[in-house]
N, C-alpha and C positions, 0 to 999 in steps of 0.2 A: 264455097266451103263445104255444103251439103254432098259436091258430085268428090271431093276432094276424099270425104271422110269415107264416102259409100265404095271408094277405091281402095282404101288403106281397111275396110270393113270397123269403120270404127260410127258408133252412133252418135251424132251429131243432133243436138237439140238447138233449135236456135230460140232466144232469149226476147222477145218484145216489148219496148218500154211501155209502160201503165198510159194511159193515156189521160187520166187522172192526176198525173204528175209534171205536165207540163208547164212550164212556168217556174217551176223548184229550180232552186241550185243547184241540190245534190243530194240523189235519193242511189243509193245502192242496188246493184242488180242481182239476183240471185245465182249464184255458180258463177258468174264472169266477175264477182268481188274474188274470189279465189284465186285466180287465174291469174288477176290483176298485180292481187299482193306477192305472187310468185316471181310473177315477173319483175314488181318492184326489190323485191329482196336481191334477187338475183343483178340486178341494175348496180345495187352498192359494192359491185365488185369492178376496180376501176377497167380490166381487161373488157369486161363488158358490157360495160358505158359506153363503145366507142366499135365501131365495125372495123378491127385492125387488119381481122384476120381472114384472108382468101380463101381459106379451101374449110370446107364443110366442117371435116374431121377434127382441123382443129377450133375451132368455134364450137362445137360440140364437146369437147376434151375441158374446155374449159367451163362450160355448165355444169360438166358431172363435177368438177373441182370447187366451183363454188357453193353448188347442192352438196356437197359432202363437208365441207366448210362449217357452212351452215349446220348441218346434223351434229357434227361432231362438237360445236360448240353449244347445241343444246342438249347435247349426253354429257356433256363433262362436269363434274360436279365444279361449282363456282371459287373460285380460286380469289386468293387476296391480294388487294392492289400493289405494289410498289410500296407506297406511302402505310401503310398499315404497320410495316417491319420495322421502320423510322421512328425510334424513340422521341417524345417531343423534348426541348431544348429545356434545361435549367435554368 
C-alpha cells in the first residue's frame, strides 16, 4: 500500500494498533474510523453492496451517485413525512 501511494504521490501513513489495547472488543482507530464510515455509508446503496459491475468506469459512476446522494440529502432542508399532511380521523 506504501509503494502503491508513493506511485500515485500520495502520502500514506499507516496506522498501528495500541498495544495496550489488546484484549478490547472495540477500540477505534484514528483516520481509518473515517474511511470506515465512508465506506459504510456508501455500502447502504443497494448497487454497491454487491460487485455487479465489470468495468471500472462504471462502478466508479456509481460512487460519485451515491456520494452525491448522500450530499444532497444533507443540503436539503428537511421536508415533512407523508403522514404529517393526514388530517387525523373524527
Amino acid at each position: 500500500m506504501i509503494i502503491h501511494g508513493a506511485v500515485k504521490d500520495i502520502t500514506v501513513e499507516v496506522v498501528r494498533r495500541n498495544p495496550d489495547d489488546q484484549g478490547k472488543n472495540f477500540v477505534p482507530q484514528p483516520k481509518r474510523w473515517v474511511v470506515e464510515q465512508v465506506n459504510g455509508t456508501l455500502m447502504l446503496h443497494r448497487r454497491l453492496a454487491r460487485d455487479y459491475d465489470h468495468r471500472p468506469d462504471n462502478a466508479a459512476s456509481r460512487v460519485y451517485w451515491a456520494s452525491t446522494a448522500g450530499m444532497l440529502r444533507r443540503l436539503a432542508p428537511p421536508t415533512a413525512a407523508w403522514r404529517d399532511d393526514v388530517e387525523p380521523a373524527a
